[in-house]
N, C-alpha and C positions, 0 to 999 in steps of 0.2 A: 139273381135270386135275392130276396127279401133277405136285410142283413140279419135281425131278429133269426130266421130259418137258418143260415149260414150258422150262425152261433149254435142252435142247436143241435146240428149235424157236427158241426165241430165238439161238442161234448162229446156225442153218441159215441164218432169215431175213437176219441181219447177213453172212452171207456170200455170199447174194444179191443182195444190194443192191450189193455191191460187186462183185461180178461183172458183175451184170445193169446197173451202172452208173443204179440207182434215184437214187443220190444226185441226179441231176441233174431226173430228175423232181421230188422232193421241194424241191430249189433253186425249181423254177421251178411247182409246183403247189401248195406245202405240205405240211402232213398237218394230219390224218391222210389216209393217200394209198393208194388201193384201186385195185390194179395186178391185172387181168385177164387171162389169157394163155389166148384160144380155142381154140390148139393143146392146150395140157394140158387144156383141161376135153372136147375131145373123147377126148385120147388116154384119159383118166380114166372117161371114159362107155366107149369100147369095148371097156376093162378090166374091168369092173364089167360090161357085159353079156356077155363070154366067159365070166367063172367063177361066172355067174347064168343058166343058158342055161335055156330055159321060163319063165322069168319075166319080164310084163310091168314094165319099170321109168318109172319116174315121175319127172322132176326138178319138185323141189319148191321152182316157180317163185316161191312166197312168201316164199321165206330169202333169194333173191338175185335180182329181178327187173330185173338192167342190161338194157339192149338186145343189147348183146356178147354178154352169155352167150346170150340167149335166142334170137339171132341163130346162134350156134353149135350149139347142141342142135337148134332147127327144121332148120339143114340136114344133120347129121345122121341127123337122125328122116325128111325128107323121101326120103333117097339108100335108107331100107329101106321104106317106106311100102309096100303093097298096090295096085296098078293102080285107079285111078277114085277111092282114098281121099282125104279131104281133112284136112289137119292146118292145127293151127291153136295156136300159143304164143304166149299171151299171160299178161299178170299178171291177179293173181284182183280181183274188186270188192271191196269194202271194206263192209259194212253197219254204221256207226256205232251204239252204242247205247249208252244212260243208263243204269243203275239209280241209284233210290230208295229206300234202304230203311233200317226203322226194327225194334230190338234191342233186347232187356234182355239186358242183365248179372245174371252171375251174383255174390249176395252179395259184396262183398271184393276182387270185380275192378275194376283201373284201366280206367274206360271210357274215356281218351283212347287209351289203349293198343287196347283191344279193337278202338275205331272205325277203328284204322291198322290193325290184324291183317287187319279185314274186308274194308278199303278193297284191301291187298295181295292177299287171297283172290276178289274180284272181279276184280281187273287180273289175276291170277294164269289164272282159267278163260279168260277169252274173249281171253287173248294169242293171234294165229295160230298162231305157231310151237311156242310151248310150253305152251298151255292145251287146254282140250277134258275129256272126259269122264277120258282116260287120258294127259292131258297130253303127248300126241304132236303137239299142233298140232288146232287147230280142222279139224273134218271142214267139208269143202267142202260148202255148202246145206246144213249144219244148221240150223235153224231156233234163235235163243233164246228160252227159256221162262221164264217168272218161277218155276217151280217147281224148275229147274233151280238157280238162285238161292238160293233158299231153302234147298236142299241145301247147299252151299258154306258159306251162312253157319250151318248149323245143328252144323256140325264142328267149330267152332271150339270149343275146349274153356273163354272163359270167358264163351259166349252159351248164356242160360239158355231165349233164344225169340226165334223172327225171328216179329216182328210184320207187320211190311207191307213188301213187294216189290212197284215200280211200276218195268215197264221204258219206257222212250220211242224212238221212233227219234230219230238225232242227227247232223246235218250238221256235222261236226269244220271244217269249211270258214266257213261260215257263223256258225254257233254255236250255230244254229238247231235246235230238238229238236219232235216230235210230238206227239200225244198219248198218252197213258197204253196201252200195250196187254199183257195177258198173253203174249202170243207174238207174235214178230217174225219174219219170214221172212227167209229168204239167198235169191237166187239160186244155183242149183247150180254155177256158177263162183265163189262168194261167200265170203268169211271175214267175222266177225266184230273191229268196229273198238271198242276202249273210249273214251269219250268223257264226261271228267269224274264219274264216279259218286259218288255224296255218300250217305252212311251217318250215322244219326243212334242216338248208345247212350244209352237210357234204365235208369235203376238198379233 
């Protein structure tokens, strides 16, 4: 964000707060302190659908999945619904996954470096919100691929070869992970959850 725009956003909020009398939530909530107002994120959606007309819009429940908001959009969505339709807002499942995977470096390159580069280029694809093929957020039920993978790591400009890609399903919960499989499925409600991936660079 442009710092000039930063600074004025950082006014705005401080003048908020003392209007909207945040101080006293922050007294007695903490921070950081995430202050939701259902009225604006409707009046925000009816905005957004006036000068979008013909187009279906989508809130993209995985950026911000409180109950509030989600509570606000379904009624909403519910008051324009189609007779007999059923609407349904919920947050997306989570499919936890591993990778394994093992690298050469290219002559001259720092491989502790390399194996963070790769490590970030992993967490980087299967982020929901900001990974995926064109980094607009993982498409819901897409499946991952170990070749998918391999892709990724093969861009890196100081990996001379992705040797071996093993993905595992991973219970983030537990700690718990599967067995080895080339492709892993989402359900079509589903994103992609990264779950400790370990890269190993050989010279």
């Amino acid at each position: 964000m442009n710092p000039s725009r930063r600074s004025q956003l950082r006014e705005v909020l401080r003048a908020q707060a003392h209007d909207q009398r945040w101080a006293a939530l922050i007294e007695r909530h903490g921070t950081p302190l995430l202050v939701l107002d259902p009225d604006r994120v409707a009046a925000q959606y009816r905005l957004l659908s006036h000068h979008l007309r013909g187009f279906l819009l989508h809130y993209a429940v995985k950026a911000l999945p409180h109950p509030a908001v989600l509570a606000t959009i379904a009624a909403y969505l519910d008051q324009r619904r189609v007779g007999g339709a059923r609407l349904t807002v919920e947050p997306p499942f989570y499919r936890g996954v591993t990778v394994v995977a093992r690298i050469t470096a290219r002559p001259g390159v720092e491989q502790e470096r390399l194996r963070q580069d790769a490590l970030t280029a992993i967490y980087r694809y299967f982020h929901p919100v900001l990974g995926g093929p064109d980094r607009t957020g993982w498409p819901f039920g897409r499946p991952v691929q170990a070749g998918d993978v391999f892709a990724v790591l093969q861009r890196l400009p100081g990996c001379e070869l992705v040797d071996d890609v093993k993905l595992f399903p991973a219970d983030p919960i537990t700690g718990r992970r599967g067995d080895a499989v080339q492709r892993l499925d989402v359900p079509p409600n589903g994103l992609t959850f990264s779950y400790e991936h370990q890269v190993r660079v050989q010279p």
